[in-house]
C-alpha positions in Angstrom: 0.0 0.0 0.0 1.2 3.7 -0.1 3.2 4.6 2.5 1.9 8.4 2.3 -1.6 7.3 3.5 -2.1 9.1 6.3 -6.5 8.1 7.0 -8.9 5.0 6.3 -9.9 7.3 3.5 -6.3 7.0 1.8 -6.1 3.2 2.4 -9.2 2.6 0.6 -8.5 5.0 -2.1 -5.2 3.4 -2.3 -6.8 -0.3 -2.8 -9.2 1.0 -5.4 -6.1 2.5 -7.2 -4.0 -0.8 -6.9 -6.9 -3.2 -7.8 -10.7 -2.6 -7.4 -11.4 -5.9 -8.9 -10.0 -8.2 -5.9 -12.2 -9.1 -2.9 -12.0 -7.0 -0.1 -14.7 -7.6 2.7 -16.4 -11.6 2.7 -18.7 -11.5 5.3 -20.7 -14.3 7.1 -23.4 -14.6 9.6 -23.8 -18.2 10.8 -26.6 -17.4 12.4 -28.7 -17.0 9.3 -26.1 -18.4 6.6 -25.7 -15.3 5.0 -22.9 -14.7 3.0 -21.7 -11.7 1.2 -18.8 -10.5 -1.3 -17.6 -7.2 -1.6 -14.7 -6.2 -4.1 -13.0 -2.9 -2.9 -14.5 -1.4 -6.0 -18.5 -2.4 -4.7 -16.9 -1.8 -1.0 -15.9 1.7 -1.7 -18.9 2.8 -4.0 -21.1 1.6 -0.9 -18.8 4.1 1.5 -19.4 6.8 -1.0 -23.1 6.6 -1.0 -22.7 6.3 2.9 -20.7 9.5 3.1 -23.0 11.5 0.4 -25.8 10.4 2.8 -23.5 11.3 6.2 -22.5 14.8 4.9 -25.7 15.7 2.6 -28.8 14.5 3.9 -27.4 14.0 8.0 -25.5 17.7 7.6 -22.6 15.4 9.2 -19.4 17.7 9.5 -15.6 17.2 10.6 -15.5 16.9 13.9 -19.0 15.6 14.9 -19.2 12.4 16.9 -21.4 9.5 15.3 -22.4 7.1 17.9 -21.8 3.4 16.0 -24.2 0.8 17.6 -23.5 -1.8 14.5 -22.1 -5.2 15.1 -19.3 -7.1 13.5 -20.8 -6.6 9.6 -20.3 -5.4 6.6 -22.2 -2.6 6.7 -20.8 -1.3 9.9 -17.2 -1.4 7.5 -18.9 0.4 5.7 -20.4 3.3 8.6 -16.6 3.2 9.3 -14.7 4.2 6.1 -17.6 6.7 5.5 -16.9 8.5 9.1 -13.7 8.5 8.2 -13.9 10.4 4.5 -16.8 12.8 5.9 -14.0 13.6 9.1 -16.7 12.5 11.6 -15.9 11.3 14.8 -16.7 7.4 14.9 -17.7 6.4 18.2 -18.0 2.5 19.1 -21.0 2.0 21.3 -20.7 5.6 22.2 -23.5 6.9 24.2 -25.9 8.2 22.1 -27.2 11.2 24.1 -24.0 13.0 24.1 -23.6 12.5 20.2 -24.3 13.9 17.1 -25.6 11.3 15.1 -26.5 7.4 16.0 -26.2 4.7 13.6 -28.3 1.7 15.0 -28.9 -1.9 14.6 -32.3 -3.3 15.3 -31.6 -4.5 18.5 -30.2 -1.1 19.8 -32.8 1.0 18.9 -34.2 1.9 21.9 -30.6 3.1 23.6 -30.0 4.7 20.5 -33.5 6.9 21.0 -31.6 9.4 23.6 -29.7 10.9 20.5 -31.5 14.6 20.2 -29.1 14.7 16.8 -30.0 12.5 13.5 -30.6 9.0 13.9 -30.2 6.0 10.8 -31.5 2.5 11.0 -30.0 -0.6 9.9 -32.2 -3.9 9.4 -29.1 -5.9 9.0 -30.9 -8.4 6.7 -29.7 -10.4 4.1 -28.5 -8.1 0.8 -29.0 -4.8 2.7 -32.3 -5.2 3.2 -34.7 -2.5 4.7 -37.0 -2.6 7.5 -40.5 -4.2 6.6 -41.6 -0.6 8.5 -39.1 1.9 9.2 -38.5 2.2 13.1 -40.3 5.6 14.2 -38.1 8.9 14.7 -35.5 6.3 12.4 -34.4 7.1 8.9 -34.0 3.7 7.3 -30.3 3.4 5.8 -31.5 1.0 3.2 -34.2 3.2 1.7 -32.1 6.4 2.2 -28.4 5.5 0.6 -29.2 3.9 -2.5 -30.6 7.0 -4.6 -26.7 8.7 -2.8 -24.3 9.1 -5.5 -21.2 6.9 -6.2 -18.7 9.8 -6.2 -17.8 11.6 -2.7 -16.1 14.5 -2.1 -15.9 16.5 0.8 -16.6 19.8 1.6 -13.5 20.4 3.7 -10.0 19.0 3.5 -9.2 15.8 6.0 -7.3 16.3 8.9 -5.1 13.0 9.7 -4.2 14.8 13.2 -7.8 14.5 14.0 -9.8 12.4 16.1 -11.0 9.9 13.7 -12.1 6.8 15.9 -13.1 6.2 19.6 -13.0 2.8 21.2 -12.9 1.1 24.7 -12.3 4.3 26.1 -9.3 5.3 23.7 -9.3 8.3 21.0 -7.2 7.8 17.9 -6.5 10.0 14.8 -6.7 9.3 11.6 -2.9 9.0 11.1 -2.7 6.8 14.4 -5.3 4.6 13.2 -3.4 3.5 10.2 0.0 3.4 12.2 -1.8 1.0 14.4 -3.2 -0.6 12.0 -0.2 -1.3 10.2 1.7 -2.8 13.1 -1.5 -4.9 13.4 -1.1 -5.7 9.7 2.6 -6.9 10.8 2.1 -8.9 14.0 -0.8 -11.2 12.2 2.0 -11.9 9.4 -0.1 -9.8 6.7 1.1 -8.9 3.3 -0.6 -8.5 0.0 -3.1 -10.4 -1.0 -3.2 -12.2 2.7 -6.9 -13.7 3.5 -7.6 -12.9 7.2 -10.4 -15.2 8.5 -11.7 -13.4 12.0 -14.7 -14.1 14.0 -14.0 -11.3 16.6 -16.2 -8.6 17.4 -16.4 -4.8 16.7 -16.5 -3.3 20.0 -12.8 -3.3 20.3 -9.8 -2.0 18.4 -8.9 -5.7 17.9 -11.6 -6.6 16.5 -12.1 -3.7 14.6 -8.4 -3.9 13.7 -8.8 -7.9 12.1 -11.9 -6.9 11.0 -11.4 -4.3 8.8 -8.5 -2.0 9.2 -5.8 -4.5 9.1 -6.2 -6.3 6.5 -7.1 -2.9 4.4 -3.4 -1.1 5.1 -1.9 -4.7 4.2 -3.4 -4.6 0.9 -5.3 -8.2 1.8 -9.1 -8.2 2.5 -11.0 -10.1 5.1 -13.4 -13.1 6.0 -15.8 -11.5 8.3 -17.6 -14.0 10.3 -20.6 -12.5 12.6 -21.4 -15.7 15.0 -18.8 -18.1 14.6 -19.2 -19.9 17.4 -22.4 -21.4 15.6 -19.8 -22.7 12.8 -18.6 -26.4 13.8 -14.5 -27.4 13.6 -15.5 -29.4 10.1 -17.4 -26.1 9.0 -14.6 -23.8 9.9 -12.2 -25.8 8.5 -13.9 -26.0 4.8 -14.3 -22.2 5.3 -11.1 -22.0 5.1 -10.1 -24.2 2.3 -13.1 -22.3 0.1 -12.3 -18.9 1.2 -8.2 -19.3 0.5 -7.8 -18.3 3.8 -4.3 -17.5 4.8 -4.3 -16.2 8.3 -6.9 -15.9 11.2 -7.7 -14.5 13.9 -10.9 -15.9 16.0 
């Protein structure tokens, strides 16, 4: 990857640059047997329309803190790379009445009801689906970001110095992020093209870390399995062999 990249923006602008075609984010749910592929090309035109939607429609600005209730999924990849082109603030599990915006799943809608700023919906169904009725005082993010165009640019310049992502109670910029994310990238023995296979969570850095940002300033892509523990050792071990997995982390 470059080693001028300096945000999450610049590594995914990077991987579109070096090969939009390759996967980038697989993800499972074993709980519903779900399974989706993203190549950094669909990946990034998905954060696009999630940014359009953050700094259009939600009036999202550099700075503002976006309380991220999402689990481990591929749309919450997405919530993250678009925070971090918009220059917003991502806050995991933040408290919701002391941010900006909240960014919910459907089983955190309630807690994510004390948020006087704009709040988005996710169903989390299978292919992005939407809510068979959108949750009240809830705009639903599959009926809102598909019309969002599949170009982003934002209205102010990023600031790498700036407070891009909080998490168990630590604050990282942009630039730290990626240095973090790097050494990450080092310790799991990534390189590029690597396969990461991970069935950790996303309410840490490592999770968040094996789960996305890893993998990303490695120039590999990762297997993103949401309920693993549902997955036998036979199962696991096929996912393996199908996915070309060359690493893990579980």
């Amino acid at each position: 990857m470059n080693s001028s990249d300096r945000t999450p923006a610049d590594l995914l602008r990077s991987a579109l640059s070096a090969d939009p075609a390759r996967p980038l984010v697989t993800f499972y749910d074993d709980a519903t047997g779900e399974r989706v592929e993203l190549s950094v090309a669909t990946f990034a035109n998905w954060v696009a329309k999630t940014a359009n939607l953050l700094q259009g429609d939600l009036s999202a600005e550099p700075g503002d803190r976006l309380a991220l209730l999402l689990p481990a999924h591929w749309q919450s990849a997405v919530w993250l790379l678009a925070c971090s082109s918009v220059g917003v603030v991502a806050d995991i599990q933040g408290d919701p009445a002391t941010a900006d915006l909240v960014v919910t799943g459907p089983d955190t809608l309630e807690r994510a009801r004390a948020c006087r700023g704009e709040r988005v919906a996710l169903a989390l169904r299978p292919l992005g689906g939407r809510f068979p009725q959108a949750p009240e005082g809830f705009a639903d993010y599959a009926v809102e970001v598909p019309s969002q165009g599949d170009r982003f640019a934002p209205f102010a310049p990023l600031d790498a110095d700036a407070p891009a992502l909080a998490v168990g109670g630590v604050e990282l910029t942009g630039a730290q992020l990626v240095a973090r994310a790097r050494e990450d990238a080092a310790a799991l023995g990534l390189v590029p093209g690597s396969r990461l296979l991970t069935g950790r969570t996303y309410d840490t850095w490592e999770g968040l870390s094996a789960g996305l940002f890893a993998p990303l300033a490695a120039g590999g892509s990762v297997v993103l399995c949401r309920h693993i523990g549902q997955l036998d050792a036979d199962g696991l071990a096929k996912r393996v062999e199908s996915e070309r997995v060359t690493n893990t982390a579980v």
